[in-house]
N, CA, C and O atoms as a printed pandas DataFrame, in Angstrom:
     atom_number atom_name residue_name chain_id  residue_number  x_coord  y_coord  z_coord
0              1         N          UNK        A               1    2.614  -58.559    9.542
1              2        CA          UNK        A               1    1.813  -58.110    8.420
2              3         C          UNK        A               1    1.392  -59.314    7.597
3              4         O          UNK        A               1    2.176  -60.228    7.344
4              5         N          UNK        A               2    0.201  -59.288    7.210
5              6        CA          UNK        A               2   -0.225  -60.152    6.241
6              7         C          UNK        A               2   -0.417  -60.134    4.954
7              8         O          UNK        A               2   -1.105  -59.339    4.314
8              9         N          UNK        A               3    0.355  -61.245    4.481
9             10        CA          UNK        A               3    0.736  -61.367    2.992
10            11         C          UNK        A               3    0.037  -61.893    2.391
11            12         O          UNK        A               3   -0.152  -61.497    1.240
12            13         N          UNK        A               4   -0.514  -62.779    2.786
13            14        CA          UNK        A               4   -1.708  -63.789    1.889
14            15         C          UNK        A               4   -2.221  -63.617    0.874
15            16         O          UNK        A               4   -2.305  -64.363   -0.101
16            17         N          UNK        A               5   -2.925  -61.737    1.194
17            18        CA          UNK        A               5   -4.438  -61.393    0.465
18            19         C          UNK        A               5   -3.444  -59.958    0.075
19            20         O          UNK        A               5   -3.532  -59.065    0.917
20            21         N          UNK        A               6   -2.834  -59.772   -0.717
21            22        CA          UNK        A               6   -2.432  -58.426   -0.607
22            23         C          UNK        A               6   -3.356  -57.327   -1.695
23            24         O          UNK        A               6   -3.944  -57.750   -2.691
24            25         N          UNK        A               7   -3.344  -56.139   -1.356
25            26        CA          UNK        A               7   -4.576  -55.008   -2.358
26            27         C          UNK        A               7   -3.688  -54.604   -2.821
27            28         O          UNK        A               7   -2.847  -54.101   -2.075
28            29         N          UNK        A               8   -3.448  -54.633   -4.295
29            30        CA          UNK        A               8   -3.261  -53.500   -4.707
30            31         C          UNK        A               8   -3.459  -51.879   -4.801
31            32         O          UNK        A               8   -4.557  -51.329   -4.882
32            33         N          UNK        A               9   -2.394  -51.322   -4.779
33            34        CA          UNK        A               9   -2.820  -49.913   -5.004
34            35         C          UNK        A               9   -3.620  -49.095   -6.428
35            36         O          UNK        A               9   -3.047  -48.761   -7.465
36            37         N          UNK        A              10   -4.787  -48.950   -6.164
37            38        CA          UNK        A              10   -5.469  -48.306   -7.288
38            39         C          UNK        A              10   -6.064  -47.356   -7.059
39            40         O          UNK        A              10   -6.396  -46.922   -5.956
40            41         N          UNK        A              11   -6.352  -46.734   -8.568
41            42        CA          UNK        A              11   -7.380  -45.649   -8.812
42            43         C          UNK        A              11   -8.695  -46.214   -9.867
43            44         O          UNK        A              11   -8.724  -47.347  -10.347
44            45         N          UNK        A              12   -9.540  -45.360  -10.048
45            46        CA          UNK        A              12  -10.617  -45.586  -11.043
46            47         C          UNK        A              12  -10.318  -46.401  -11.907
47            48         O          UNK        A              12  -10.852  -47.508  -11.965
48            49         N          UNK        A              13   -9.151  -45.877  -12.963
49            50        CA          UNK        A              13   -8.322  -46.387  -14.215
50            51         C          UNK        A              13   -7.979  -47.806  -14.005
51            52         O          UNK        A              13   -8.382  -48.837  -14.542
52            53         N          UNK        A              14   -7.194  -47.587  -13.149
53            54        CA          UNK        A              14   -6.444  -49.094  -12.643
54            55         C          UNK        A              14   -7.470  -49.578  -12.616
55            56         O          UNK        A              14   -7.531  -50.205  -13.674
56            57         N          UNK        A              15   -8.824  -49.785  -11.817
57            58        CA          UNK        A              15   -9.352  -50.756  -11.029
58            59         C          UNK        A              15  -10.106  -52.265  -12.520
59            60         O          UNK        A              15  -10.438  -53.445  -12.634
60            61         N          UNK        A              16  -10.015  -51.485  -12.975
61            62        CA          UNK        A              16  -10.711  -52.660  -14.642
62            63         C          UNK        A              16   -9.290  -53.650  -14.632
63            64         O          UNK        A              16   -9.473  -54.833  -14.917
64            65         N          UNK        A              17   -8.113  -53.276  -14.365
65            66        CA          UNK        A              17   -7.418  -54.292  -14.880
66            67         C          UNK        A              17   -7.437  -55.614  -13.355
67            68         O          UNK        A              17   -6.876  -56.625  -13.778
68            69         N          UNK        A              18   -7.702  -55.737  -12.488
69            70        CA          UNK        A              18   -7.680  -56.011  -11.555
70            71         C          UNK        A              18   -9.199  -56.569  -11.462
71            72         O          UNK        A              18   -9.606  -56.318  -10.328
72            73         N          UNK        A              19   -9.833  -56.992  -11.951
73            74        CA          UNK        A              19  -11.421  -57.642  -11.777
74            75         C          UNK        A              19  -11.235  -59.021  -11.346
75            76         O          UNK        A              19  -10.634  -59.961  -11.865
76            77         N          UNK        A              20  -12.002  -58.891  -10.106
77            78        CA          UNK        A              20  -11.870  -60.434   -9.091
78            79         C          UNK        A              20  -10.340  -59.852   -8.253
79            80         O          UNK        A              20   -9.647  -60.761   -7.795
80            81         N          UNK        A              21  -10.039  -59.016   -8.136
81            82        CA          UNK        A              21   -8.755  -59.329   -7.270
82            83         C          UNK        A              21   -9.212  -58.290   -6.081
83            84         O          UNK        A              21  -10.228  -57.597   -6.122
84            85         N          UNK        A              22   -8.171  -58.329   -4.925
85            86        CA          UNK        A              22   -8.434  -57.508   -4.022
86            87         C          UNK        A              22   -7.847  -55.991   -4.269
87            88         O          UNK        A              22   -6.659  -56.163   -3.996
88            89         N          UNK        A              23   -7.953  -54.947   -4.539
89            90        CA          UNK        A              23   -7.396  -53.471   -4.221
90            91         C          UNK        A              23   -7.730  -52.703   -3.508
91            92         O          UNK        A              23   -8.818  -52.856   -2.953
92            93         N          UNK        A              24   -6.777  -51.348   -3.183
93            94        CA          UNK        A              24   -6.983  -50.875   -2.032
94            95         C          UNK        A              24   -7.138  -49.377   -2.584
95            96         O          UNK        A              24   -6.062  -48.986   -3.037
96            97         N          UNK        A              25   -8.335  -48.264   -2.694
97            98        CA          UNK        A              25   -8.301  -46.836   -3.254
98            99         C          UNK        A              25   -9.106  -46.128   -2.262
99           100         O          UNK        A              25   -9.841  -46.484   -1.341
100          101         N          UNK        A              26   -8.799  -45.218   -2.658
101          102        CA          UNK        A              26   -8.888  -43.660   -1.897
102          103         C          UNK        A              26  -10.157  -42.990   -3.159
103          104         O          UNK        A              26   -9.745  -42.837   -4.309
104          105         N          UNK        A              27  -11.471  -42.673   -2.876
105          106        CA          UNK        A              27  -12.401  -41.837   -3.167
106          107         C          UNK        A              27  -12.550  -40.520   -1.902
107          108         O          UNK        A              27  -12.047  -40.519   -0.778
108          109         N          UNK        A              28  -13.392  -39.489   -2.531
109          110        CA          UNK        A              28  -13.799  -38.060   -1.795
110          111         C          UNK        A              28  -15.286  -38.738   -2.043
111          112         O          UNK        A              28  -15.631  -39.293   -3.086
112          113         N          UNK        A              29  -16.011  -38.586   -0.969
113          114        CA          UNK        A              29  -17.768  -38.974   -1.444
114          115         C          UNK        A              29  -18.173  -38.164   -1.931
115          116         O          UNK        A              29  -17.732  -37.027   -1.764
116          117         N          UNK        A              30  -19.174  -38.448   -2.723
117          118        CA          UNK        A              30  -20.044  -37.743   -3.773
118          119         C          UNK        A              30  -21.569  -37.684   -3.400
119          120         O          UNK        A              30  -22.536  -36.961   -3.641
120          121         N          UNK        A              31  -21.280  -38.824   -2.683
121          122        CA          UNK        A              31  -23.032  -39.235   -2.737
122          123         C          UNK        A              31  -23.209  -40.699   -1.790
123          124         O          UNK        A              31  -22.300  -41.514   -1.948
124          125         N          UNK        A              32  -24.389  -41.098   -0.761
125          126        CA          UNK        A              32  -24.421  -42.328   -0.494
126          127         C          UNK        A              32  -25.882  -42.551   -1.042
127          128         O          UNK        A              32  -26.713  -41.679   -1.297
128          129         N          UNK        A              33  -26.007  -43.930   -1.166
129          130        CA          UNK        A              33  -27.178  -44.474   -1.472
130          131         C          UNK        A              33  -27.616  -45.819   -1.278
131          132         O          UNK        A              33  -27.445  -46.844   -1.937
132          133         N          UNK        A              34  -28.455  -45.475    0.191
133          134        CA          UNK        A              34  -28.171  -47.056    0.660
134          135         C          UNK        A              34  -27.348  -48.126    0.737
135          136         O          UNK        A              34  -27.968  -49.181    0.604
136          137         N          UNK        A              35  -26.090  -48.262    0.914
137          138        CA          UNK        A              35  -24.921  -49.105    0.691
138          139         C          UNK        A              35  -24.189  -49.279   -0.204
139          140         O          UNK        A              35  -23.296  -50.103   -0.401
140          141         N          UNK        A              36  -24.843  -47.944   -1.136
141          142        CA          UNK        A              36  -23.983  -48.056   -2.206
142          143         C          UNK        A              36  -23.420  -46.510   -1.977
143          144         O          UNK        A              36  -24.158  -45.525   -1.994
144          145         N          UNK        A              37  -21.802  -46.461   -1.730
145          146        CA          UNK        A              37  -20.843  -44.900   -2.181
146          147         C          UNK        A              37  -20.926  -44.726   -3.334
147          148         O          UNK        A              37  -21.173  -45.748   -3.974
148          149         N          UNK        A              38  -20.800  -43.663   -3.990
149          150        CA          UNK        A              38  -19.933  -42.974   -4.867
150          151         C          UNK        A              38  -19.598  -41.575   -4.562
151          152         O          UNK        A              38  -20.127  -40.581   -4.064
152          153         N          UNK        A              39  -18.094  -42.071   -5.266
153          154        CA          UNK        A              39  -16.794  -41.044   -5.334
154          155         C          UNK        A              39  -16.318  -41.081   -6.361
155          156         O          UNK        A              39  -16.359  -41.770   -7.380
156          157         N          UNK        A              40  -15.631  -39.875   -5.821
157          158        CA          UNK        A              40  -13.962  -39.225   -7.271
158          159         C          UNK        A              40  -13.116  -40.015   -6.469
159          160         O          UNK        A              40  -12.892  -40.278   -5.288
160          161         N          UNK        A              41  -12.729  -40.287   -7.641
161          162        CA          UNK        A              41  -11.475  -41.543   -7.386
162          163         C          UNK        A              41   -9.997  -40.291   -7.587
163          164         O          UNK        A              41   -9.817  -39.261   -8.236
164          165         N          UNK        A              42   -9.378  -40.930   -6.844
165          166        CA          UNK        A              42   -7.682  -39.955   -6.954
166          167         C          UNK        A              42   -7.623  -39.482   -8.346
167          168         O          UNK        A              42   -6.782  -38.593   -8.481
168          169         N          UNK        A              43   -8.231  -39.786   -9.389
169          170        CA          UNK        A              43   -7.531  -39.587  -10.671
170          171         C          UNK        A              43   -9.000  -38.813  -11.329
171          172         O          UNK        A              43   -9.097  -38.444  -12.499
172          173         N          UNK        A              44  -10.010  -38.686  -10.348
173          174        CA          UNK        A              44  -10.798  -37.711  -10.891
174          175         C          UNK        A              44  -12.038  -38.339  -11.424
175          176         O          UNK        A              44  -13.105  -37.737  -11.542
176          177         N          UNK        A              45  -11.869  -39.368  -11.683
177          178        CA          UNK        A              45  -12.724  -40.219  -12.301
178          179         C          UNK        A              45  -14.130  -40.769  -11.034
179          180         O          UNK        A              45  -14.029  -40.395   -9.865
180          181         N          UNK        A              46  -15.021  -41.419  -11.364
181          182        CA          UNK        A              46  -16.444  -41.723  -10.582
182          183         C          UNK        A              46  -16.541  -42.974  -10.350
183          184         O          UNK        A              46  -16.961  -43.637  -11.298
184          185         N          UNK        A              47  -16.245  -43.630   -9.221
185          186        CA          UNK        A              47  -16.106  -44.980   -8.313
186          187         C          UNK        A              47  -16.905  -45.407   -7.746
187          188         O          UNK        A              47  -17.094  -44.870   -6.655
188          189         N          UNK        A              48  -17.628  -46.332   -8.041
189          190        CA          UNK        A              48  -18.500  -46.445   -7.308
190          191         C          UNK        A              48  -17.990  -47.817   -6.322
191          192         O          UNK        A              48  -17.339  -48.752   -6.788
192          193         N          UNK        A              49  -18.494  -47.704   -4.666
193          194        CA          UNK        A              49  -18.486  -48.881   -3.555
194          195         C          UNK        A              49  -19.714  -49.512   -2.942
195          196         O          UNK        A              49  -20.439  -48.982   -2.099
196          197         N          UNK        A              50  -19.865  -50.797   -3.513
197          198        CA          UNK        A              50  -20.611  -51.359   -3.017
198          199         C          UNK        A              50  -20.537  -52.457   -1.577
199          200         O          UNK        A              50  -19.925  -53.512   -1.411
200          201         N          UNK        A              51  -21.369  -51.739   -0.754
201          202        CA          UNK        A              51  -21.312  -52.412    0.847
202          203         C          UNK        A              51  -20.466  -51.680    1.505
203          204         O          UNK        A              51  -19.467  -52.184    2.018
204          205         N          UNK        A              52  -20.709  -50.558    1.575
205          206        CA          UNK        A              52  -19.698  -49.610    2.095
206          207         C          UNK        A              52  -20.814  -49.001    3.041
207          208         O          UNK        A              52  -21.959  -49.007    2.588
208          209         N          UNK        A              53  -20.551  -48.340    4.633
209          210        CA          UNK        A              53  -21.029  -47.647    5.143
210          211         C          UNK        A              53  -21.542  -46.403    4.540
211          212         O          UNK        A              53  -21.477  -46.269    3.319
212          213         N          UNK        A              54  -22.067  -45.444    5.317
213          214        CA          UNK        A              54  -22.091  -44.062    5.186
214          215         C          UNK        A              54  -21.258  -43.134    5.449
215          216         O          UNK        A              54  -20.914  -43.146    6.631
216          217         N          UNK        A              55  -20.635  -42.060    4.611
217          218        CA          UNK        A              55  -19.957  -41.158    5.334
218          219         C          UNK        A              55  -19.903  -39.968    4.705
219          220         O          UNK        A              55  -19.950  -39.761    3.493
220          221         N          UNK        A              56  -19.761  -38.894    5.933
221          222        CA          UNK        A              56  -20.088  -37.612    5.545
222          223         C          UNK        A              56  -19.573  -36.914    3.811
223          224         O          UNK        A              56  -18.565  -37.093    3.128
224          225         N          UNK        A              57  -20.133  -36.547    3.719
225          226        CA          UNK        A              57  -19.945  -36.138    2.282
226          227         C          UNK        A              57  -18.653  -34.727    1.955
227          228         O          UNK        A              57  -18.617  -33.687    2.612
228          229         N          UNK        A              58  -17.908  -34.999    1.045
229          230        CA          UNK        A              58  -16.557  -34.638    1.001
230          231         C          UNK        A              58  -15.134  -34.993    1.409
231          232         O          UNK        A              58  -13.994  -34.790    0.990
232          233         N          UNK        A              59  -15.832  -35.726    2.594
233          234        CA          UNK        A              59  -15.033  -37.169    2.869
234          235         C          UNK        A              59  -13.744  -37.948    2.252
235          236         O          UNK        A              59  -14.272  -37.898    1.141
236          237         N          UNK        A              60  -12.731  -38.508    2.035
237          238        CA          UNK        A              60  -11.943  -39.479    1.712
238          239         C          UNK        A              60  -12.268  -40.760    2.519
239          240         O          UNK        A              60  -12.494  -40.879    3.723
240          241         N          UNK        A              61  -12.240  -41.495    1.739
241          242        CA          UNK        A              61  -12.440  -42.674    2.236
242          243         C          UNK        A              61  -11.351  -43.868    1.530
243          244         O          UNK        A              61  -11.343  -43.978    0.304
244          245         N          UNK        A              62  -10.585  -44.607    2.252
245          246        CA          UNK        A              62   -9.624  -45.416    1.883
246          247         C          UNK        A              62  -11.113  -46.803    1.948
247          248         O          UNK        A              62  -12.051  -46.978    2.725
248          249         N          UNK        A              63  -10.597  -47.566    0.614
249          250        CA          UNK        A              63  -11.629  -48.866    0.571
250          251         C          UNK        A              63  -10.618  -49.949    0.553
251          252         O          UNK        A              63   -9.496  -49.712    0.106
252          253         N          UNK        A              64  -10.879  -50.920    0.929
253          254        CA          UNK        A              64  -10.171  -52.252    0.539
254          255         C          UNK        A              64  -11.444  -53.172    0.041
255          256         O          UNK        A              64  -12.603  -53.152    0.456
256          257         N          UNK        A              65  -10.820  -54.019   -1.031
257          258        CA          UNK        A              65  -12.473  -54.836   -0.810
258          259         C          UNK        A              65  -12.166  -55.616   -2.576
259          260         O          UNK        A              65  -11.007  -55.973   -2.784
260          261         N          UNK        A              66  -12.673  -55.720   -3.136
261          262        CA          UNK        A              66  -13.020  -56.560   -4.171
262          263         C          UNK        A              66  -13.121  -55.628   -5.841
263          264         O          UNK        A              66  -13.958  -54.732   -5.946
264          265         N          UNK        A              67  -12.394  -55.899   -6.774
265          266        CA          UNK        A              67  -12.722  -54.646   -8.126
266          267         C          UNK        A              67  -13.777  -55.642   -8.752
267          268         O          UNK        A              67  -13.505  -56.772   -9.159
268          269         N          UNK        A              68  -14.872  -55.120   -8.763
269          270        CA          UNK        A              68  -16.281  -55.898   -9.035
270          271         C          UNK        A              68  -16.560  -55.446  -10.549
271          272         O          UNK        A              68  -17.724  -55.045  -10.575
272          273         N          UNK        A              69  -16.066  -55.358  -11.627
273          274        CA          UNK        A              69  -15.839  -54.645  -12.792
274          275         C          UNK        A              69  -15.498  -53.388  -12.812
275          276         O          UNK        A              69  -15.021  -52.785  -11.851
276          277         N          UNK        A              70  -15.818  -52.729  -14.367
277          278        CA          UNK        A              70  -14.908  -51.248  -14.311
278          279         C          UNK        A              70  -15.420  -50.310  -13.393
279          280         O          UNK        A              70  -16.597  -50.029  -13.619
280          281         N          UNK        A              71  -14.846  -49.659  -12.301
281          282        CA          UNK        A              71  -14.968  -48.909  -11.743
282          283         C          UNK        A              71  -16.042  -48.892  -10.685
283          284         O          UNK        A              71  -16.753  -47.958  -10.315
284          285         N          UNK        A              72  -15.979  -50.394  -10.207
285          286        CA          UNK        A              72  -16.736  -50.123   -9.055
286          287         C          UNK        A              72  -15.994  -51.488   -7.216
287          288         O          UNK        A              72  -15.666  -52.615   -7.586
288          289         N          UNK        A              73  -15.926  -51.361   -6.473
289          290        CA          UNK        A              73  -15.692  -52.215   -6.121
290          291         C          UNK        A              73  -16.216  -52.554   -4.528
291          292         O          UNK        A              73  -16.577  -51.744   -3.674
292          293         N          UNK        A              74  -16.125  -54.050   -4.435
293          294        CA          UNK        A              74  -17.076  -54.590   -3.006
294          295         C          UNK        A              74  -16.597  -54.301   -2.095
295          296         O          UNK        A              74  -15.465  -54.785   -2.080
296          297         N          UNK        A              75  -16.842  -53.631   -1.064
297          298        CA          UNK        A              75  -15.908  -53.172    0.520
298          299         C          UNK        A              75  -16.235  -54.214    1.026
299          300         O          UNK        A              75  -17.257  -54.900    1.031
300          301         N          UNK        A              76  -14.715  -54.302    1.698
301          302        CA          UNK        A              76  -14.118  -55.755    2.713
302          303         C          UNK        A              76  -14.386  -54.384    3.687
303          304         O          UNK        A              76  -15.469  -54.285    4.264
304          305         N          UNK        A              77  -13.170  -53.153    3.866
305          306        CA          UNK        A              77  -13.063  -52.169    4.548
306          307         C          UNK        A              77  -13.060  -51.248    4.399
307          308         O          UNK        A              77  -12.518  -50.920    3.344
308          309         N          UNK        A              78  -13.502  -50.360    5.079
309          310        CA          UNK        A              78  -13.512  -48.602    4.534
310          311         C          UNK        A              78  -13.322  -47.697    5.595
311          312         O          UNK        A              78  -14.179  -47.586    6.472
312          313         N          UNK        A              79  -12.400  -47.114    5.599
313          314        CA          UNK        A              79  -11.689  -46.246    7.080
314          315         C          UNK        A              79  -12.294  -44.572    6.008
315          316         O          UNK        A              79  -12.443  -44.269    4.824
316          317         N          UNK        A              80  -12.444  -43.974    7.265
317          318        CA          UNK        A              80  -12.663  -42.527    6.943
318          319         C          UNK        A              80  -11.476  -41.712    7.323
319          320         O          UNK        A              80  -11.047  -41.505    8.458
320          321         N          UNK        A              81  -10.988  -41.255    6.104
321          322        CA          UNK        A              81   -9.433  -40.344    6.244
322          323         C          UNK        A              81   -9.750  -39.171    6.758
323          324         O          UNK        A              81   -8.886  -38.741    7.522
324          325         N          UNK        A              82  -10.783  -38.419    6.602
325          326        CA          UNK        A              82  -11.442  -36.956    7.208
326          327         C          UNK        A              82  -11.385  -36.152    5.449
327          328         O          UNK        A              82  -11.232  -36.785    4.405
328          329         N          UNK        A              83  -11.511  -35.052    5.539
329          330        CA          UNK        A              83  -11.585  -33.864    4.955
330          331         C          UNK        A              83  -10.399  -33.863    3.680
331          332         O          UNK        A              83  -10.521  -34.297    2.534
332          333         N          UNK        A              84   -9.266  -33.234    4.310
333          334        CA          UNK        A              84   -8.198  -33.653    3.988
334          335         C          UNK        A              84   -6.899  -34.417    4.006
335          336         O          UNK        A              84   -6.215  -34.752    4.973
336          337         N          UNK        A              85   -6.668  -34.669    2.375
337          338        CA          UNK        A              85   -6.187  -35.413    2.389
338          339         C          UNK        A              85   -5.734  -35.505    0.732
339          340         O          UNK        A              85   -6.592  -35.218   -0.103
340          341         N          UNK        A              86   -4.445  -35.889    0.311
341          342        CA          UNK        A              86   -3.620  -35.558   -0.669
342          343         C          UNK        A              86   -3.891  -36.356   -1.881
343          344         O          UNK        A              86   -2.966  -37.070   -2.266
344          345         N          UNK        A              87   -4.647  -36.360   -2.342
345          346        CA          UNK        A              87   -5.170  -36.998   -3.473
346          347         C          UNK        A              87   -4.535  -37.524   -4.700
347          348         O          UNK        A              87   -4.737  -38.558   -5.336
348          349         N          UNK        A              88   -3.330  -36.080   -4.940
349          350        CA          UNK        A              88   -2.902  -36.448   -6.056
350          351         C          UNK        A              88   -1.376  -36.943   -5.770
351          352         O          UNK        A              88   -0.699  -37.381   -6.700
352          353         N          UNK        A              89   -0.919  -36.865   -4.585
353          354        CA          UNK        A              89    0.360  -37.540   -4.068
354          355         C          UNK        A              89   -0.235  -39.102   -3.893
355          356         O          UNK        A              89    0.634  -39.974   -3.923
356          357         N          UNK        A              90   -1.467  -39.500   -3.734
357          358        CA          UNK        A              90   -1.661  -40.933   -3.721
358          359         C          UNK        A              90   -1.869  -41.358   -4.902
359          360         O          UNK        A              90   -1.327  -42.432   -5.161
360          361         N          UNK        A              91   -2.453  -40.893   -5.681
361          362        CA          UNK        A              91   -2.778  -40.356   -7.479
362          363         C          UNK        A              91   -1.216  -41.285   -7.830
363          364         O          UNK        A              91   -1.082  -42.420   -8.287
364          365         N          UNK        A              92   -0.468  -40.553   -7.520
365          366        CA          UNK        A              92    1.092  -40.875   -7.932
366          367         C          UNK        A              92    1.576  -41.948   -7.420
367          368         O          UNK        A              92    2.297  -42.660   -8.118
368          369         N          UNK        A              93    1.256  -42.328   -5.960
369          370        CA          UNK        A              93    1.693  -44.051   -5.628
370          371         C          UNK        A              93    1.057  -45.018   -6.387
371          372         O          UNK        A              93    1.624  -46.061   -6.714
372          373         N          UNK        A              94   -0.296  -44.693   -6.748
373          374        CA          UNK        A              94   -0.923  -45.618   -7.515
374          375         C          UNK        A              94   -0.134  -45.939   -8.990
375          376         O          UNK        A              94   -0.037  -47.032   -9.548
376          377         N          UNK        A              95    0.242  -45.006   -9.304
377          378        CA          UNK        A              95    0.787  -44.743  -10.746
378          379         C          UNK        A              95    2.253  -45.648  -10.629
379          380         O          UNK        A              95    2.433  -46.477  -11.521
380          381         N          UNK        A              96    3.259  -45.522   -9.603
381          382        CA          UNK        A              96    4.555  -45.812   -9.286
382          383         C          UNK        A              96    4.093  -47.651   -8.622
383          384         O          UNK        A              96    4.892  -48.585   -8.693
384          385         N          UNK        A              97    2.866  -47.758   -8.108
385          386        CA          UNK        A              97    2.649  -49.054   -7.727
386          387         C          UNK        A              97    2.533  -50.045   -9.034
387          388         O          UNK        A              97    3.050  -51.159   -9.124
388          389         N          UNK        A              98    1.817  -49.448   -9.921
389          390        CA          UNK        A              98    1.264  -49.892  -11.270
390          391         C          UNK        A              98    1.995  -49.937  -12.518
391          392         O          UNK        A              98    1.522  -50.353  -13.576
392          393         N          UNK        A              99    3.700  -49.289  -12.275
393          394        CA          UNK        A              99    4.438  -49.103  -13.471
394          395         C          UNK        A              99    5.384  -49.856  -13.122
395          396         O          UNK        A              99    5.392  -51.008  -12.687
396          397         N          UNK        A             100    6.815  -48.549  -13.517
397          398        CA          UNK        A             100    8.350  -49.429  -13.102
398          399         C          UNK        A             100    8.823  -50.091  -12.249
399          400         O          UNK        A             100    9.698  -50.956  -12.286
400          401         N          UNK        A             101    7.815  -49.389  -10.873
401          402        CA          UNK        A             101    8.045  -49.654   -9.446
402          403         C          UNK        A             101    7.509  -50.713   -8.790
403          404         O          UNK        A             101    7.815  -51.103   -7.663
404          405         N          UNK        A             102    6.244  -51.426   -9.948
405          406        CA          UNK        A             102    5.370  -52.076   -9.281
406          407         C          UNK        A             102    6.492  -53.604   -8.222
407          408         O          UNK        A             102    6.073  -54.168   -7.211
408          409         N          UNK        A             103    7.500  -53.806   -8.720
409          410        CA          UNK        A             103    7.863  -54.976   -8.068
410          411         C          UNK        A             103    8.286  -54.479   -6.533
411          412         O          UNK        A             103    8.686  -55.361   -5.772
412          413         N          UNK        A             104    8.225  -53.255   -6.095
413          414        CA          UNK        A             104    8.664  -52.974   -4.640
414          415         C          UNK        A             104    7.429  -52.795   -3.865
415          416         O          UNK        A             104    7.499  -52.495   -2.674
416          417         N          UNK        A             105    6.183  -52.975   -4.524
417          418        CA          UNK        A             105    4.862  -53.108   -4.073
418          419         C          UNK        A             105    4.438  -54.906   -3.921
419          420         O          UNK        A             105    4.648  -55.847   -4.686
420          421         N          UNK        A             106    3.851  -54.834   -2.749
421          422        CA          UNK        A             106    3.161  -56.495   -2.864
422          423         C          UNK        A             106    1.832  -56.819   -4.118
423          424         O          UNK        A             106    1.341  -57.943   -4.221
């Protein structure tokens, strides 16, 4: 596994504190527009991904990539999770990555 470059775990909220760094979030699509996604971010909130493929709409999509200011960020990668998929149990890793717990996270 590679340590080098590690993403944090985020949501919408999170992603402002993290500007210039790498993170890693989970959106449902909303909408594509020419290379640009937007999604609901785990926490409900509106994410936008820039350089991101297309994908079917309702979608989850896990991003890795760049927090390019508040609430939007550059895809390195973007895997399609399908349909479903647990939003608010990742909702909660983000939360446990970002608090007491954060030191058992890279």
């Amino acid at each position: 596994m590679d340590t080098s470059s590690p993403a944090v775990f985020a949501n919408a909220e999170l992603i402002k504190m993290y500007t210039g760094r790498r993170v890693r979030a989970v959106v449902q699509v909303i909408r594509n527009e020419g290379g640009v996604l937007v999604g609901k971010s785990t926490d409900g909130q509106q994410l936008t991904v820039k350089g991101s493929p297309a994908f079917p709409l309702s979608h989850f999509v896990e991003v890795i990539g760049i927090a390019d200011g508040n609430q939007s960020i550059r895809a390195e990668i973007s895997t399609d999770l399908g349909e479903n998929f647990d939003a608010v149990a990742y909702d909660g890793l983000c939360q446990l990555a970002n608090g007491k717990h954060r030191k058992l996270f890279l």
